[in-house]
N, C-alpha and C positions, 0 to 999 in steps of 0.2 A: 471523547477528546475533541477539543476545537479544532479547526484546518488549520490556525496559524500554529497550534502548540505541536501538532501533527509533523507541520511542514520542519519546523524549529528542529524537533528530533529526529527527523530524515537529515537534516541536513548536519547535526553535532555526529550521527553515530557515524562508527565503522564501517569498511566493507562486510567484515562480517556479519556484525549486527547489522548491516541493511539489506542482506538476505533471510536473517532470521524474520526480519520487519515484513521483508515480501513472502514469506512462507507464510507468516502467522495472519498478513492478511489473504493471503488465496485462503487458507482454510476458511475462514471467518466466513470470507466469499461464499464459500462449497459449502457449509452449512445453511446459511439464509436463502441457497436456492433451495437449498432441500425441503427449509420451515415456510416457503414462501408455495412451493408442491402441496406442503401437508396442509396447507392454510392454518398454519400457527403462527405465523409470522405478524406482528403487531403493528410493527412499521415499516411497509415494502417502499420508504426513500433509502432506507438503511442502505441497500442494496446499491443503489445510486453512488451514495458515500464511498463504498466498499472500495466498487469497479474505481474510485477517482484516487482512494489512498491508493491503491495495485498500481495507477498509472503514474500517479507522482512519484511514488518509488523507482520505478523502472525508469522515469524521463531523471532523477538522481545520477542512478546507474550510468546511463547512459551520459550525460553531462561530464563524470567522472571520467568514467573512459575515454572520451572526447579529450578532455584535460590532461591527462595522462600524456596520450596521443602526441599534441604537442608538444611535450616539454620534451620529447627524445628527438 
């Protein structure tokens, strides 16, 4: 998936689905360090990728809360 179509779906889903979103990326994470130990791993930028969708999620999150925040 591209960064913009990435970002696009972080920002349409739900709270809930944007914790589904950050669970399925940490796994995703905690597997390629695993493949990247066992030198299976084919593409170690992937990894790079990974760590930035985890952090875009959580700067969502957090944006959100922030927004919230205000409005009360």
């Amino acid at each position: 998936m591209r960064q913009s179509e990435f970002v696009r779906k972080i920002k349409e889903a739900g709270d809930s689905e944007l914790d589904s979103i950050l669970l399925q990326q940490r796994e995703s994470l905690y597997k390629m360090r695993q493949q990247i130990a066992l030198k299976q791993l084919d593409n170690p930028h992937a990894i790079t990728n990974a760590r930035k969708n985890v952090a875009r999620v959580l700067c969502e999150k957090h944006a959100r809360q922030l927004k919230a925040g205000e409005g009360s």
